[in-house]
N, C-alpha and C positions, 0 to 999 in steps of 0.2 A: 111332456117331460123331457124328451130331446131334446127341444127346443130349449131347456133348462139347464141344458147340463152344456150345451155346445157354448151359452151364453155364459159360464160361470170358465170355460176353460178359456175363451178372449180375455177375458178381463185378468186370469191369473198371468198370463202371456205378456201384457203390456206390462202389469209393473214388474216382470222377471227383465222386459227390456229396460225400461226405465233404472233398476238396478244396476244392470249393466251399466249404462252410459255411464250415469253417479261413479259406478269404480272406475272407468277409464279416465273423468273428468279428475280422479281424485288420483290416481296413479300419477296423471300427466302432471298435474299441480305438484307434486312430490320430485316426481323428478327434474321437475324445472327449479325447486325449490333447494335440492341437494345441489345438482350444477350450480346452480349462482353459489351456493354456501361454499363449495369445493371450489370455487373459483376465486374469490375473495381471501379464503383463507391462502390460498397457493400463491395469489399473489401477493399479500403483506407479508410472509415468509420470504417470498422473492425479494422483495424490498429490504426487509433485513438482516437476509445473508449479503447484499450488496452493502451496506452500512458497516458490516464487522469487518473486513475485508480491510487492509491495510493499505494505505496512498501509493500508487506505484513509487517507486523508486528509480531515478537515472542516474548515473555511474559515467564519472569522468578519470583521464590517468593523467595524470602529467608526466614529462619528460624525466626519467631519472636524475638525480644531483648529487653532487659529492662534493664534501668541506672538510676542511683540516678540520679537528677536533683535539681537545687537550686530553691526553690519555697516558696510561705510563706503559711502561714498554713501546713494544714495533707496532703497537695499536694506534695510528694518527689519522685515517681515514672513517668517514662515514661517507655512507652512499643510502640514499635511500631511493625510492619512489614512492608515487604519493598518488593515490587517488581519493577523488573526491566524491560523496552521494547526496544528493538533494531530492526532492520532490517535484522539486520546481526545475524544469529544464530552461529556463531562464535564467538562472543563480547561475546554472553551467557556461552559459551564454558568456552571460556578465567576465565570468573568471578569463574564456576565452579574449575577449573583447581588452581586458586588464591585466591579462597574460605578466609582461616584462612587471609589472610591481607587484604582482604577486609572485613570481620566481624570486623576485629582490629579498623581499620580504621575509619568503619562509627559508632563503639562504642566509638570510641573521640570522633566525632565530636557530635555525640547524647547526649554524658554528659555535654557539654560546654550548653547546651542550657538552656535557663533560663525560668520558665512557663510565665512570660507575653509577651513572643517574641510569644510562639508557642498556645497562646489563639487566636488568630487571625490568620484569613484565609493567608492573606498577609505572617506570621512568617510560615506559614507551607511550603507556595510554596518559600519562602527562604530558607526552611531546603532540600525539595526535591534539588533546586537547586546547595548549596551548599554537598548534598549528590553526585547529578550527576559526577559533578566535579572529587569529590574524589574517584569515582572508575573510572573515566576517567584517573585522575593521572596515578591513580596505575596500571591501563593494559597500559598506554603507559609506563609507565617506565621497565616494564616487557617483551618488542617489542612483544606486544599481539593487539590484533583487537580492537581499545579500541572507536569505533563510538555508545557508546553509549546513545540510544534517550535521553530519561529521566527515576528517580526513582519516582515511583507512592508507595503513600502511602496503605494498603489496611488496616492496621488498625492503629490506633495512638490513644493512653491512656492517660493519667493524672491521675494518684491517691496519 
């Protein structure tokens, strides 16, 4: 009967091992399973938060300029400066590279303006506008990079 009982407590032994292994086989599988899933996921989040994330932006100035302007009273001066944002640091290239016809250019268009156009907010973001344009024009017509954003004012005068 010892011999009975010593035999019956082996046999309970291996399958409490055999148990064992099973949960570590199935632990490890689990957390091999979580790591990939949490990796996967972190990285297509990583992917599109880089996607929402805006174009950089490069930033050029040009030289300040000043033109008579028709105005009434002691107001016969504008001065502005002008800078310009593209995406493209190319566009910016181009501008440099075309410099003299671009200063030509947006010093017409800067003297056609009249001071009651450019007294209001509305007459400036016309002149930016119509600024854009024109050096849009003038690098497409030159088969130059010509994508660019807009002209931002940095400084604009009346005297």
């Amino acid at each position: 009967m010892a011999e009975k009982e010593v035999e019956l407590e082996n046999k309970g032994g291996g399958g409490k091992k055999w148990m064992i292994i099973i949960l570590l086989v199935v632990a490890v599988l689990l957390a091999g399973g979580g790591g990939a899933a949490a990796w996967f996921l972190l990285s297509q989040e990583a992917d599109e938060t880089a996607e929402d994330l805006p174009p950089e932006r490069h930033y050029s100035s040009l030289d300040p300029m000043t033109v008579n302007i028709d105005a009434p009273g002691s107001v016969q001066f504008l001065r502005v400066q002008i800078g310009l944002v593209s995406t493209d640091p190319a566009v910016l290239e181009a501008v440099e590279d075309h410099l003299p016809v671009v200063r030509n250019d947006i010093l017409g268009v800067l003297s056609d303006q009249e001071y009651t156009e450019l007294n209001t907010r509305e007459g400036k973001e016309a002149l930016a506008e119509d600024l854009t344009a024109t050096v849009r024009v003038i690098l497409e017509s030159r088969e130059a990079p010509f994508d660019l954003e807009r002209v931002v004012f940095t400084e604009l005068v009346m005297q």
